[in-house]
C-alpha positions as CSV (number, residue, x, y, z in Angstrom):
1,X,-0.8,-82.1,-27.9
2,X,2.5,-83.7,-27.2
3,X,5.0,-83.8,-30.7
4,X,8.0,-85.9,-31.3
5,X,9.7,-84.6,-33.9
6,X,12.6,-87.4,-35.5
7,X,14.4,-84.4,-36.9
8,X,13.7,-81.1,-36.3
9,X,15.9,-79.2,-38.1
10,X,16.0,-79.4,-41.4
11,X,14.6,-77.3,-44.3
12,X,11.1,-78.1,-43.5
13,X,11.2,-78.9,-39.9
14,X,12.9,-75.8,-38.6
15,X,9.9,-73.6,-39.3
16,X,7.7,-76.9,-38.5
17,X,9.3,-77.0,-35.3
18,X,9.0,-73.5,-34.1
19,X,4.9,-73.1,-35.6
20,X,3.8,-76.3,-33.2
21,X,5.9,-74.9,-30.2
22,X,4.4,-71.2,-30.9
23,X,1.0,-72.8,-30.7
24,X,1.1,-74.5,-27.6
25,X,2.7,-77.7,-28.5
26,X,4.6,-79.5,-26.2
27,X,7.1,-80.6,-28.4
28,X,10.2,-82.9,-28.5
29,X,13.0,-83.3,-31.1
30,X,15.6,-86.3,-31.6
31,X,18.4,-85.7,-34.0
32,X,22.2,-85.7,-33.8
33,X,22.4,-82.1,-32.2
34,X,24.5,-80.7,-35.2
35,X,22.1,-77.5,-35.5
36,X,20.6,-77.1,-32.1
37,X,20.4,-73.2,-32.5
38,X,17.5,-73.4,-34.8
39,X,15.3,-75.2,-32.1
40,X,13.1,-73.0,-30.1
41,X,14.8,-72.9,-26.3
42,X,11.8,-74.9,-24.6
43,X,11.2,-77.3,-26.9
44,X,13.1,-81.0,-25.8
45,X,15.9,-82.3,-27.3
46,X,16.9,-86.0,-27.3
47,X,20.0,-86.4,-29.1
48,X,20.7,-90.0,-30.8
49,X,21.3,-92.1,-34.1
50,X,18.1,-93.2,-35.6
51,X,20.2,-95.4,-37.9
52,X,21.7,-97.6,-33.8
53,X,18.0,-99.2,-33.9
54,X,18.1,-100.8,-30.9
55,X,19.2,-97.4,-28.9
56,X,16.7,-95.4,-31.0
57,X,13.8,-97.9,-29.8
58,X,15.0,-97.7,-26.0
59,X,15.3,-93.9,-26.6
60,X,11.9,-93.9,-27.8
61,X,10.1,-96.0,-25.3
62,X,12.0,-94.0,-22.6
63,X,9.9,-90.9,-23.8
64,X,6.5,-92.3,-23.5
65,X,3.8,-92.0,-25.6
66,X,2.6,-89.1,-27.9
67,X,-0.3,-87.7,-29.8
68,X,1.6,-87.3,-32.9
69,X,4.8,-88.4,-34.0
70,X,6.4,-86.5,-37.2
71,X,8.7,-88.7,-38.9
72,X,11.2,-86.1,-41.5
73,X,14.2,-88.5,-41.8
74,X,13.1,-91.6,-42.9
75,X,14.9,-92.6,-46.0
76,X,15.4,-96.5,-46.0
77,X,12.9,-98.8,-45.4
78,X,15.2,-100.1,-42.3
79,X,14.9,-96.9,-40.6
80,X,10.8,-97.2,-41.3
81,X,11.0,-100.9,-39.6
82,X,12.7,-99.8,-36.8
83,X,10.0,-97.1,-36.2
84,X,7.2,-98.8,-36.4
85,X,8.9,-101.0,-33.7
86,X,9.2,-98.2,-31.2
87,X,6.1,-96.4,-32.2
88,X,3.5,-99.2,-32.4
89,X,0.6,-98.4,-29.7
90,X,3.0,-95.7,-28.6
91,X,1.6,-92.6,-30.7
92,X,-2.1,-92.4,-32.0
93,X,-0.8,-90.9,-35.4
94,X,2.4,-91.0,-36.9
95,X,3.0,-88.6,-39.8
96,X,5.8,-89.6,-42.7
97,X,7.6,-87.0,-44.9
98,X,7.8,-88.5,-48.1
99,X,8.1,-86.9,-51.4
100,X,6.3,-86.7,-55.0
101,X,9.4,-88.8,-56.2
102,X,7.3,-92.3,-55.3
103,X,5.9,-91.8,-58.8
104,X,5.8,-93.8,-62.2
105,X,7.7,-90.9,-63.9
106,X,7.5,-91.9,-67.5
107,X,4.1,-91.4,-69.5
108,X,1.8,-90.2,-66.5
109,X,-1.1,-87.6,-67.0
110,X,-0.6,-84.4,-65.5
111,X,-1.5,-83.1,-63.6
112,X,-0.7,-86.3,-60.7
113,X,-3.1,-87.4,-58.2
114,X,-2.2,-89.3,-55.6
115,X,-3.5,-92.2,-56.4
116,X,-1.0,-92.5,-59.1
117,X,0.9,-95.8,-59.6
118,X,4.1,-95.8,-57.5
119,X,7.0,-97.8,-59.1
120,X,9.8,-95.5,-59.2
121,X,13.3,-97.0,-61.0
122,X,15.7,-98.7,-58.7
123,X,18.4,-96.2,-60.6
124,X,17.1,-93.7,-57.9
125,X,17.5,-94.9,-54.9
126,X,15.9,-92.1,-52.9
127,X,12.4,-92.6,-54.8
128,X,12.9,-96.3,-54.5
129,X,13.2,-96.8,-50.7
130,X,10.8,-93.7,-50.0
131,X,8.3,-95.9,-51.9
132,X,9.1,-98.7,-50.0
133,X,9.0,-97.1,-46.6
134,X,5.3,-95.8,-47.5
135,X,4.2,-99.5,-48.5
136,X,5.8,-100.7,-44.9
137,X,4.0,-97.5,-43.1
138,X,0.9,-98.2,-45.2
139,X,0.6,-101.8,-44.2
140,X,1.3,-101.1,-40.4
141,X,-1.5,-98.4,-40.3
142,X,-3.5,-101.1,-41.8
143,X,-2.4,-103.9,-38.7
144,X,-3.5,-101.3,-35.9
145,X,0.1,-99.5,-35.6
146,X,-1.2,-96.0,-35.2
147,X,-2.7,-94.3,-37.7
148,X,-1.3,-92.6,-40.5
149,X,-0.5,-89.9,-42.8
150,X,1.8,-89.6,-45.5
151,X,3.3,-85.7,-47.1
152,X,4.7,-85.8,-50.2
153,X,6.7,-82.6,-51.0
154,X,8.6,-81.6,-54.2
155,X,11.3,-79.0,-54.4
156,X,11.2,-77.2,-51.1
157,X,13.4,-74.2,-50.8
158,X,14.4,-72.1,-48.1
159,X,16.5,-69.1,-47.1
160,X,20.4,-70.5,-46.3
161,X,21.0,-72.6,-49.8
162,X,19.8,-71.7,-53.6
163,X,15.9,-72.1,-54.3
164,X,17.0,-73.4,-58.1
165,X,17.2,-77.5,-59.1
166,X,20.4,-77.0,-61.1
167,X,21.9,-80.5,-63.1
168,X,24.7,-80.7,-60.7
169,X,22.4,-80.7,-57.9
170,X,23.3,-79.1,-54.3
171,X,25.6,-76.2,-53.8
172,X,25.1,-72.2,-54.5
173,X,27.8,-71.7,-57.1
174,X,25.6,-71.6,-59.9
175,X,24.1,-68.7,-58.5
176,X,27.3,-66.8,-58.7
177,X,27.9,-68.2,-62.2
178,X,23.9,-65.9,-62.6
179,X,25.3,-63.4,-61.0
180,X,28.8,-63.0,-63.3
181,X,26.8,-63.8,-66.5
182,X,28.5,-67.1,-66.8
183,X,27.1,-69.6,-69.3
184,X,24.7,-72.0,-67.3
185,X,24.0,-76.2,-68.0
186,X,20.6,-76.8,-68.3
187,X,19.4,-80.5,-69.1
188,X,17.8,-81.3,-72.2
189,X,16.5,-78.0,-74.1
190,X,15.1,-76.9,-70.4
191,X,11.3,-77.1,-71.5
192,X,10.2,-79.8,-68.9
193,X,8.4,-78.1,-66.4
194,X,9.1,-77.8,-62.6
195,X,7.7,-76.2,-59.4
196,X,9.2,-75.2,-56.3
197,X,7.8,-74.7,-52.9
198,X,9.4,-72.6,-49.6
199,X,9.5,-74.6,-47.1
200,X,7.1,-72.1,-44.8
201,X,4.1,-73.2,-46.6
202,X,4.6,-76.3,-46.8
203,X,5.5,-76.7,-43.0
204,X,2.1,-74.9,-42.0
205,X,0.3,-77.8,-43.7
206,X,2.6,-80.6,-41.8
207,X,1.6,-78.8,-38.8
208,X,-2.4,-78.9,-39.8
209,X,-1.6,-82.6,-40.3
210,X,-0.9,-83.1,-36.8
211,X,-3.6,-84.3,-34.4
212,X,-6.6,-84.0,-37.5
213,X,-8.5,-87.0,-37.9
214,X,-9.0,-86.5,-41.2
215,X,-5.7,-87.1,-42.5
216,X,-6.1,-90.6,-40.8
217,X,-4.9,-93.0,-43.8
218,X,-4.0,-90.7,-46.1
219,X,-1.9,-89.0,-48.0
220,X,-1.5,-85.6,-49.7
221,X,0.5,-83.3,-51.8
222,X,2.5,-80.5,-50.8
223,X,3.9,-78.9,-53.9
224,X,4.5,-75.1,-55.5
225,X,2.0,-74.4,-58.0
226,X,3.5,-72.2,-60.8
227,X,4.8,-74.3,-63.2
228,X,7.3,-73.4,-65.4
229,X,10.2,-74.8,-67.6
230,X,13.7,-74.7,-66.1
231,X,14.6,-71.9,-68.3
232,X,12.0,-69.7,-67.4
233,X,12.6,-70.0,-63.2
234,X,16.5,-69.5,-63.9
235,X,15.5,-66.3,-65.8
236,X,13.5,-65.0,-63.0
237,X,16.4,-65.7,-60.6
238,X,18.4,-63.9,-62.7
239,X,16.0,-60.7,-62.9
240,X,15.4,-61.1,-59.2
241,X,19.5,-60.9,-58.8
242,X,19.8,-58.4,-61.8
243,X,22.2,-60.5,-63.3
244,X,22.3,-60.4,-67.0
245,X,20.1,-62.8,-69.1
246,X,21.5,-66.3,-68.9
247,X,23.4,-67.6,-72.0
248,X,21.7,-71.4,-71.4
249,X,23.8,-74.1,-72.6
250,X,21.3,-77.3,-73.0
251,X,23.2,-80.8,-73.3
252,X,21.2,-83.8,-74.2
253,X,20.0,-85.1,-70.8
254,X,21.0,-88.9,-71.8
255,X,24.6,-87.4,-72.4
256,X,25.3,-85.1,-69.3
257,X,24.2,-88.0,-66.9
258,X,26.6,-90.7,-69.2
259,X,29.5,-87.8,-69.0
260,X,28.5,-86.9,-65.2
261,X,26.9,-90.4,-63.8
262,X,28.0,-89.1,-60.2
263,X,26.8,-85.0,-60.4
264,X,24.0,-85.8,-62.8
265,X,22.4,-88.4,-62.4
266,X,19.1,-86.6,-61.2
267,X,18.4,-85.7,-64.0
268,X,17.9,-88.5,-65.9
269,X,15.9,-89.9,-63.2
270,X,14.1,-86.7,-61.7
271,X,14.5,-83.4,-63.1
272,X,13.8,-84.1,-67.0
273,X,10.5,-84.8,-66.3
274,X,7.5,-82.4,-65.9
275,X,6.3,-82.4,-62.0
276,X,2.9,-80.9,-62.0
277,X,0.8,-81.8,-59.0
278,X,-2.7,-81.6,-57.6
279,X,-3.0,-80.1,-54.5
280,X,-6.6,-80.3,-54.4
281,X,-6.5,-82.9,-51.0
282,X,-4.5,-80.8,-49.4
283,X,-6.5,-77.6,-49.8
284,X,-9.4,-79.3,-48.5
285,X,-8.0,-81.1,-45.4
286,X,-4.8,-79.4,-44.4
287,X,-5.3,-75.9,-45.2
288,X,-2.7,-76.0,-47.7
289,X,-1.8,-72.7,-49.3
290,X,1.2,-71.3,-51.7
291,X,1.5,-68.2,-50.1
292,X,5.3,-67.5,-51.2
293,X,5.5,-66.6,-55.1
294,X,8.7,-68.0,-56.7
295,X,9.7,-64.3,-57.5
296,X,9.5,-63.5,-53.6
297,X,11.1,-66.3,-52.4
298,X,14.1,-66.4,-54.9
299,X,14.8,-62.4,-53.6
300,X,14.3,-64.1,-50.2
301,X,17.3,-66.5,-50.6
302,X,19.3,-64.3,-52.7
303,X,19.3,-61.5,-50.0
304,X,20.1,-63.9,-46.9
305,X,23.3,-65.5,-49.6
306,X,24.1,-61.9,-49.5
307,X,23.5,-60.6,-46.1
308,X,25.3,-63.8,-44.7
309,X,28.4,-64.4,-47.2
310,X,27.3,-67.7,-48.1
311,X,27.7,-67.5,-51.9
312,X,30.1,-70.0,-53.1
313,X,33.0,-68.7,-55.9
314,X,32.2,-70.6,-59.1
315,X,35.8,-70.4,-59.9
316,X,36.6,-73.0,-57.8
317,X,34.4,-75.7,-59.8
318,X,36.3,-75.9,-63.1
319,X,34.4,-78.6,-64.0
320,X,32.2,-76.5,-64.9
321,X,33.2,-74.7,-67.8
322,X,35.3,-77.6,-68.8
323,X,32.1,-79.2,-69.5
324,X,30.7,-75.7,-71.9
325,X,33.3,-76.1,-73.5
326,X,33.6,-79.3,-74.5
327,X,30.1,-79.4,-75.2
328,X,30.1,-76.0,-77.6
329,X,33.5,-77.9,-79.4
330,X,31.3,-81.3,-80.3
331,X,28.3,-79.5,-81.2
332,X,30.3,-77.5,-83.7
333,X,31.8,-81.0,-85.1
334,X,29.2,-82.4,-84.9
335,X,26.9,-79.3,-87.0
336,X,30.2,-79.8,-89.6
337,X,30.4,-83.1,-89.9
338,X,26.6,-83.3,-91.9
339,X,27.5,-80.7,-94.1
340,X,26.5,-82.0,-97.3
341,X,24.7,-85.1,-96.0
342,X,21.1,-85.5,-97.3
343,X,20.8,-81.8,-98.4
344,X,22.4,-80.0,-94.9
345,X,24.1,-76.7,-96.5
């Protein structure tokens, strides 16, 4: 089976990469070559823009055709235009990585099917247009493109960053914040539930994906599946690290993203909600399994931070405590000011 891979070495691709080339695949990557020592020695590597479309196209119709071409950078619906340009005719299936954010977030049943309605708030740009680019994929499977298959991953984690969705998003300093028994920011009162996937299990179902007929048109879910609120997978973290327990400090989720509109606003958009999943599909036609508890891959990620230095000081983000603090001071105000008000002792 011949592979193009756009990407190739990111969270998921990496072990994506290196589980088609192990089996026999004849695989190629294009990407901008910044991390070219995760790539498996014989697999191909085109190096481009995907973003210069013209270039992209002529780089693509320079390689031929393929049996399966695994899309795991398309953000804007550009970028998806531009691809069905170059791959139309060109590939017989063209798989998209796409994520569970496509959803309706507010008042859904849990736990979500896939045939859930899809209109996520233009306030989060990254649901938006990955919505968008499925509708344009959709509609060119439809018109005789190449067939296709859509993935919809949540969280996915792997060793070399933090496994936890913290309000700030990105970075491992909050990890060291577990580790030093620093107070920790959680939105609302943390209760919203979450899951998290590592990204090996949720690469061996990409690579299923490829070449099986009966993906054709589809779409599936590729999601952890032990749910639990945001207070109870930052306490496992910290026994996994034995840190002591967390001191959680819970700010109103409307407030943190009005105080932080640049570092929070995820959560008003993403992380308050609960993100429970049915995997059933994927089970079925993919082979799906959550082989990688959240205990085990937490210890996993903590021990690669450690082994490889990559733990960031949380001293350096005085923002940080800047925001405890002014938080704990108008909550106290705040708890004085209705003293005496309508019976409040």
């Amino acid at each position: 089976m011949r592979v193009l891979i756009v990407g190739g070495t990111g969270n998921i691709s990496t072990p994506l990469t290196q589980m088609l080339h192990s089996e026999g695949a004849d695989v190629t990557v294009f990407n901008r070559g910044h991390r070219l020592k995760r790539i498996p020695r014989k697999v191909k590597v085109v190096l481009g823009d995907r973003t210069k479309y013209a270039s992209f196209e002529r780089q693509m119709k320079a390689l031929g055709t393929f049996d399966c071409v695994i899309d795991m950078i398309g953000f804007h619906p550009a970028e998806v235009r531009s691809a069905i340009r170059a791959f139309r005719g060109r590939t017989r299936q063209y798989i998209f990585c796409s994520t569970t954010d496509v959803y309706t977030k507010d008042g859904t049943p849990y736990p979500i099917l896939e045939e859930h309605e899809k209109k996520p708030v233009r306030d989060f740009p990254y649901a938006y247009d990955k919505a968008a680019c499925e509708r344009l994929l959709f509609a060119a499977h439809r018109d005789g493109a190449f067939e296709l298959t859509v993935l919809r991953p949540a969280q996915t984690y792997s060793e070399g960053g933090s496994p936890l969705v913290h309000p700030f998003r990105g970075g491992t300093y909050h990890l060291d914040r577990i580790r030093a028994g620093k107070p920790i920011i959680l939105h609302g009162d943390g209760s919203s539930l979450w899951s998290a996937c590592h990204s090996i299990d949720v690469a061996r179902a990409f690579k299923n994906a490829a070449g099986n007929p009966t993906a054709f048109g589809k779409a599936y879910h590729l999601t952890g599946e032990e749910w639990m609120t945001h207070n109870r997978l930052w306490s496992v973290a910290a026994e996994v690290m034995r840190a002591p327990k967390p001191r959680f400090v819970h700010i109103p989720t409307d407030l943190l993203v009005a105080a932080a509109p640049e570092l929070a606003s995820w959560c008003g958009v993403n992380f308050q909600f609960n993100n429970v999943f049915d995997n059933s599909a994927a089970r079925r036609d993919l082979g799906f399994e959550y082989t990688i508890p959240w205990r085990t891959g937490v210890l996993r990620c903590w021990k690669w931070l450690q082994k490889q230095g990559g733990m960031e000081d949380s001293d350096a983000y005085g923002f940080y405590d800047a925001f405890v603090t002014s938080w704990e001071r108008c909550a106290r105000d705040f708890a004085a000011s209705l003293k005496g008000v309508h019976g409040v002792q």
